[in-house]
N, C-alpha and C positions, 0 to 999 in steps of 0.2 A: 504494500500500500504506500502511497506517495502521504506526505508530509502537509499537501495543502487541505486547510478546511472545506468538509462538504455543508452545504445546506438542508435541512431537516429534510427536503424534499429527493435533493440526490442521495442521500444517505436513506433512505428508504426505498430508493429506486437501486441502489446498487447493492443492498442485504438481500430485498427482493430476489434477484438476477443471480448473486451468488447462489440462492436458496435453490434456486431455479436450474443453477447448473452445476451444481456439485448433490445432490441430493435424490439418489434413487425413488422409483416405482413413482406413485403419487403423490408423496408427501411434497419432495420438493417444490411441483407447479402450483401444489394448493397455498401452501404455506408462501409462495414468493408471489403467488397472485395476490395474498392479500397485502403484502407488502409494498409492492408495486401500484398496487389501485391505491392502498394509504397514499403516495407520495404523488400520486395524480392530484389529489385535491388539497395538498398542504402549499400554501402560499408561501410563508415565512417562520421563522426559526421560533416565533413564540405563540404558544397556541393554546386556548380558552380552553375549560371543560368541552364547551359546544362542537369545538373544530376536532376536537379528540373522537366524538361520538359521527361527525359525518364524515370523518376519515373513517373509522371502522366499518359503518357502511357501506362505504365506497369499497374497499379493501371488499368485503364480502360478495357484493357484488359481482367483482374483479373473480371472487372464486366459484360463485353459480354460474358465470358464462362457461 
């Protein structure tokens, strides 16, 4: 891993992807889909109760398609 800061958004976008590609059968795509959907709808690095709960939404989402 490189040295520079990610944002709460790439930083969930690239746990995601990890999850997604090191992680056998279906655990990895479910588990990195919600990851991934998480950091689709995180704007910026500080985030309310509210944005926690439409992030995991979203994330879920990401893993019933």
């Amino acid at each position: 891993l490189s040295e520079e800061k990610l944002t709460l958004p790439e930083t969930l976008h690239q746990f995601g992807m990890a999850l997604v590609m090191n992680i056998g059968g279906a655990s990895g795509p479910l588990y990195g889909s919600l990851f991934i959907g998480m950091g689709k709808v995180t704007v910026t690095d500080s985030i309310r109760l509210s944005d926690l709960a439409n992030m995991m939404l979203h994330g879920v989402n990401e893993v019933k398609k």
